[in-house]
C-alpha positions in Angstrom: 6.3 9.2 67.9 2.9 8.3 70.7 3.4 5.6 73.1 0.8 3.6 71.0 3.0 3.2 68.4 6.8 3.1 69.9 4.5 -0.1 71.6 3.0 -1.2 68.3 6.5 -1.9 67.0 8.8 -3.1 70.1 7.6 -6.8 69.2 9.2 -6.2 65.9 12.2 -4.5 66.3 13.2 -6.5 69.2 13.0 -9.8 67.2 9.7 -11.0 69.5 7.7 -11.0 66.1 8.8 -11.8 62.3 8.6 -8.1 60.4 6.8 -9.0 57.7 8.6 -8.8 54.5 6.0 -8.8 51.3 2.2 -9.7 51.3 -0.2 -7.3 52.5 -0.5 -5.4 55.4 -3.7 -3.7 56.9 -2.7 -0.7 59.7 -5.7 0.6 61.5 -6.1 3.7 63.3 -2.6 5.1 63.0 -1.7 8.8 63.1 0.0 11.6 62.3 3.8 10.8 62.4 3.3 6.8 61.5 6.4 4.8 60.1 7.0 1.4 59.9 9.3 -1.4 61.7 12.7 -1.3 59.2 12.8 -4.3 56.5 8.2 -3.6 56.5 7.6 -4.9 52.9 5.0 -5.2 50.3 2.0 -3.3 49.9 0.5 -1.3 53.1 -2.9 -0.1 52.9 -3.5 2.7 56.5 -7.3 3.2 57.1 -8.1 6.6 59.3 -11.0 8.2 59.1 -10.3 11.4 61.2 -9.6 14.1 58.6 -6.6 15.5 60.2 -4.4 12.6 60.8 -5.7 11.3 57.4 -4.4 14.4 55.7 -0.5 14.1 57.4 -0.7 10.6 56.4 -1.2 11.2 53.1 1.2 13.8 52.8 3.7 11.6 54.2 3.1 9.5 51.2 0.9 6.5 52.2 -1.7 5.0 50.1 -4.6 5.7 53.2 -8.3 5.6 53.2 -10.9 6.5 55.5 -12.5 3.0 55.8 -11.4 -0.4 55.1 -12.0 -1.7 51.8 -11.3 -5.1 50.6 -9.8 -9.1 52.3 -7.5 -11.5 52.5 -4.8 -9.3 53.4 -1.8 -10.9 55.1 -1.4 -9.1 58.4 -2.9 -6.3 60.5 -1.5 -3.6 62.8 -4.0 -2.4 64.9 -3.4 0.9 66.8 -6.0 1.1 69.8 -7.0 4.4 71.5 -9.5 5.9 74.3 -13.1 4.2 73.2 -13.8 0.5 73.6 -16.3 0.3 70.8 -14.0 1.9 68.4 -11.1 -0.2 69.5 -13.7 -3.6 69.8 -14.8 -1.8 66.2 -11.3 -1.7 64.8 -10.3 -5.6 66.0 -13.1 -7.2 64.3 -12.5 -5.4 61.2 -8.9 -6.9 61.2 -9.8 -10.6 61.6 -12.8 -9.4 59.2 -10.0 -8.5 56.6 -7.4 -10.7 57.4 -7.0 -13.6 55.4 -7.2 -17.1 58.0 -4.3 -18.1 59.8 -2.4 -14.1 59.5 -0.9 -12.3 62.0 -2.7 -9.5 63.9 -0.7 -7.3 66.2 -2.9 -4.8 68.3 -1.2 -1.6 70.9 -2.4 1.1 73.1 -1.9 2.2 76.3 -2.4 1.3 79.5 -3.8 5.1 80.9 -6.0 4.1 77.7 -7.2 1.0 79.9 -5.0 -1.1 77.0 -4.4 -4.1 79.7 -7.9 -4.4 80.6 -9.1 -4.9 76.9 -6.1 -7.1 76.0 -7.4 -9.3 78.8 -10.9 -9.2 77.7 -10.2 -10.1 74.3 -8.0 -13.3 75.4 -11.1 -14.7 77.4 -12.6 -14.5 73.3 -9.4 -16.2 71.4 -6.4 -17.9 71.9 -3.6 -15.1 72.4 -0.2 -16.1 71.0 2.0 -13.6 73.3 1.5 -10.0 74.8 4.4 -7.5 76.1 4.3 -4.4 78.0 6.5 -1.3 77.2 6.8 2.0 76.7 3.5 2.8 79.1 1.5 0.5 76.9 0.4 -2.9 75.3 0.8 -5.1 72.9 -0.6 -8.5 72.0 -0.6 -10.6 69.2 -2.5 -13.3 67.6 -3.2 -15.5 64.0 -6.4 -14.7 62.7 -8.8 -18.2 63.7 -9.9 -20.5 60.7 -13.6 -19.1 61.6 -14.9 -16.3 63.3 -16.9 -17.2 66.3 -20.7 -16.2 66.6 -19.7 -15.0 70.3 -16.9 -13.9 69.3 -19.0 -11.0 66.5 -21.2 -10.7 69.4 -19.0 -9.4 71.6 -16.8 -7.1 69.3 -19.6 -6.0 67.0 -22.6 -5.0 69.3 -25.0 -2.7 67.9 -24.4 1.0 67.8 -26.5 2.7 70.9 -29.4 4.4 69.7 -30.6 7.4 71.5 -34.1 9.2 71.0 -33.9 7.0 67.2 -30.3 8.6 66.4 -27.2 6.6 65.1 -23.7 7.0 66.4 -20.3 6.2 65.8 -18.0 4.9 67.3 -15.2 6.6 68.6 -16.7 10.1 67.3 -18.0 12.7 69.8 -20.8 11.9 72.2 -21.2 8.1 71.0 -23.3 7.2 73.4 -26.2 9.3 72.5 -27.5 13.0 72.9 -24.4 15.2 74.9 -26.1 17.8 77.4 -24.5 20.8 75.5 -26.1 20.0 72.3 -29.3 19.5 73.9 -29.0 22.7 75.6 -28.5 25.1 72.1 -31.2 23.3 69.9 -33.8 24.0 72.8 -32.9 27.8 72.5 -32.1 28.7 69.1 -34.3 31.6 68.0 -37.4 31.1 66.3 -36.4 33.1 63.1 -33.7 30.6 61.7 -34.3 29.9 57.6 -31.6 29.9 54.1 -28.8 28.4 54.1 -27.6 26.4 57.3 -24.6 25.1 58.1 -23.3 22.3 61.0 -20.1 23.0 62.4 -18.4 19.7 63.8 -22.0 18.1 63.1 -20.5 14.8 64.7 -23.8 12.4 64.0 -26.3 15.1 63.2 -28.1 16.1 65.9 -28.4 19.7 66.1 -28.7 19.4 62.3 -31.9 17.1 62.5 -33.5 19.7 65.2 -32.9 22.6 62.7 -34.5 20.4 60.0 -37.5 20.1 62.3 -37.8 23.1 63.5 -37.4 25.6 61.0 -38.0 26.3 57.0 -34.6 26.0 56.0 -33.7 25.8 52.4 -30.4 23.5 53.0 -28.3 22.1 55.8 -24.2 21.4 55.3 -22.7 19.7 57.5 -19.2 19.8 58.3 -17.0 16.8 60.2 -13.8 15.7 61.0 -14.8 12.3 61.8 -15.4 10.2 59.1 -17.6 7.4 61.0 -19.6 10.1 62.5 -20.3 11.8 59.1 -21.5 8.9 58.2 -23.8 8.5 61.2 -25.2 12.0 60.6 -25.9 10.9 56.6 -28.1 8.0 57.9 -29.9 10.6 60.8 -30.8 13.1 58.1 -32.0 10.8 55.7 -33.8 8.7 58.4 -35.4 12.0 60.0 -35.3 14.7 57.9 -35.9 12.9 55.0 -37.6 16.7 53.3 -34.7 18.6 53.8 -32.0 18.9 50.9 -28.8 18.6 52.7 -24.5 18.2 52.0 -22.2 16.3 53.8 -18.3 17.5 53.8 -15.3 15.4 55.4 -13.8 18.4 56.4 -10.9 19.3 59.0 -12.6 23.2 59.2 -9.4 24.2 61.1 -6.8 23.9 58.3 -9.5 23.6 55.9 -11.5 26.4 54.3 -15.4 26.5 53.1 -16.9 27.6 49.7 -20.2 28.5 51.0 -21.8 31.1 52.6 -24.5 31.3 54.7 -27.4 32.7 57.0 -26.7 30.7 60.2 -24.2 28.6 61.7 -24.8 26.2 64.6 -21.8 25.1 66.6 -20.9 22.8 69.0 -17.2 23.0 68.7 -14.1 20.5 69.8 -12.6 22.1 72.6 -9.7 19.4 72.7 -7.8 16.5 70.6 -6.3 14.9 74.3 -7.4 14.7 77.6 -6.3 18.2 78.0 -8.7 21.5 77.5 -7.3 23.0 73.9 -9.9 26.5 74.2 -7.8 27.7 70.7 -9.6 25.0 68.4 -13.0 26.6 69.0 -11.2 29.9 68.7 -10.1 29.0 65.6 -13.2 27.7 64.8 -15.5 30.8 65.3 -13.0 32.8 63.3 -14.0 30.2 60.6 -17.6 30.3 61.3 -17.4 34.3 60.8 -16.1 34.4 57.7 -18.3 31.6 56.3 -21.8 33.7 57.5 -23.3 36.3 54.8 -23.7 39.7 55.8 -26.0 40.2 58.6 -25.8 36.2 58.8 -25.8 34.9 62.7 -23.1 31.7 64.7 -24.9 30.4 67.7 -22.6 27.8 69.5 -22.5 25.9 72.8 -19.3 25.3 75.0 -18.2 24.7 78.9 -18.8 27.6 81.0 -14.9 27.9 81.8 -13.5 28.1 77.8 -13.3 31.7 77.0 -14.6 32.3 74.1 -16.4 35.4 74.7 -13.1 37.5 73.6 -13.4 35.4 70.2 -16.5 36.4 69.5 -15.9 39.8 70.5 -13.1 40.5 67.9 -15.0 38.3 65.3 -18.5 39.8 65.2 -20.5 43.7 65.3 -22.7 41.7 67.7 -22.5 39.0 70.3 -24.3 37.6 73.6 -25.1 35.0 75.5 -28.7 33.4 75.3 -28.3 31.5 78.0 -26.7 28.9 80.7 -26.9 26.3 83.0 -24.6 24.9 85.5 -22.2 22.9 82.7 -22.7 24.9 79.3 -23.7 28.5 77.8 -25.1 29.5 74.7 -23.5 32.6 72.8 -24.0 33.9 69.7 -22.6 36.4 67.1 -23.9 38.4 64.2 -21.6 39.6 61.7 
């Protein structure tokens, strides 16, 4: 069980906080490996919108979406990670949902930065009590009577447009274009048509380029993160209105594809942590491989450190690089 969590519940179990016994209970953001405080009743609805941890939750046998729905729920848990919009994202959505005057319990970790928000949030509301354990934070509060304009202000600031593009939240690069990215589409090979598919799209970027650039008959894009895929839905349709396009909510590492196709852009997760993970993009061209057509070509950016020249060695007739620059390099791979 995370740190977030053992956190989350330590109000709970150590009699700080009521556990509530029937009504119903919002939980946003937990993950893989969730349970409950013991004597948690009523009806619990979890709300995760990456693909992975959504999956194990439902397995595990809770009723979990991968956006909030509905109000006047009774109480919120409200699991808090590494981004400050998502978490600022993921508060507002509680007292959004929670009926007036219910509890809202919110945890993460200090390394997180945990302490810092908790304080920022109690300059915005009245705070009813706060602990600190298990490496992290957790403070508690009853939903006001009203939501204050400053108050919506503060916790529900615009997403950050760069060069016209929407992104999410918590997803990859959400604060506009990342350098890798920028890096492939300015080298991809003039010759690029058919059937295209976006690897980890995140919010659509290299997918609008390739709508630009070239005559493609279709673009799929493929994303873990549900907010993001969202994101990328509004980007296409915003501009690259002309080409027909799919969107799949897809974990592509445990998760296989129907489709095949021409080309494959990539620019793939490299880690789920803080830690470098180089075997999800391993994973991940293997996956690309056997989606392309014969003949049909992956070209993906990464770090310059992650080897991932052996991958595409043992997965494609054909590979190079296309080029580099002091943070990123450009391979690609024809099968």
């Amino acid at each position: 069980m995370n740190e977030t969590l053992r956190t989350l519940l330590f109000p709970f179990e150590r009699g700080l906080l009521d556990t509530p016994a029937d009504g119903r209970s919002l939980v946003l953001g937990p993950g893989a490996g969730f349970r409950l405080p013991g004597g948690f009743g009523g009806t619990l609805t979890l709300v995760q919108g990456f693909r992975p941890d959504h999956q194990a939750l439902a397995h595990a046998g809770f009723e979990v979406a991968a956006e909030a729905t509905g109000e006047n729920y009774d109480n919120a848990l409200v699991l808090l990670g590494r981004h400050r919009r998502e978490n600022e994202a993921r508060l507002m959505e509680a007292m959004t949902r929670v009926r007036p005057g219910g509890l809202i319990v919110a945890a993460g970790t200090k390394k997180d930065g945990a302490g810092s928000f908790r304080k920022r949030i109690e300059t915005l509301l009245p705070i009813t009590g706060h602990a600190s354990k298990y490496h992290g934070i957790v403070f508690w509060f009853d939903r006001p009577d009203a939501i204050a304009e400053e108050l919506v202000a503060a916790l529900q600031a615009g997403a950050p447009a760069a060069d016209g593009f929407r992104t999410a939240p918590g997803g990859f690069s959400d604060d506009g274009v990342d350098r890798g990215s920028r890096l492939l589409a300015d080298n991809l090979p003039d010759d690029i048509k058919g059937h295209v598919a976006d690897f980890g799209a995140g919010w659509g970027y290299l997918s609008v380029m390739v709508a630009k650039r070239f005559p493609v008959a279709q673009i799929d894009l493929y994303e873990a993160h549900h907010g993001s895929l969202e994101a990328a839905r509004h980007n296409m349709a915003q501009m690259a209105a002309g080409t027909p396009c799919r969107f799949f909510w897809r974990d592509l590492a445990s998760e296989p594809t129907e489709t095949r196709y021409d080309t494959i852009v990539m620019n793939p997760p490299f880690h789920t942590g803080r830690a470098a993970e180089p075997d999800i993009g391993k994973t991940l061209i293997a996956r690309a491989a056997k989606a392309l057509k014969p003949g049909g070509r992956l070209f993906l950016v990464a770090n310059r450190p992650l080897p991932y020249e052996g991958a595409m060695e043992a997965c494609f007739s054909r590979h190079g690089e296309i080029c580099r620059d002091s943070a990123f390099k450009v391979l690609w791979g024809k099968r």
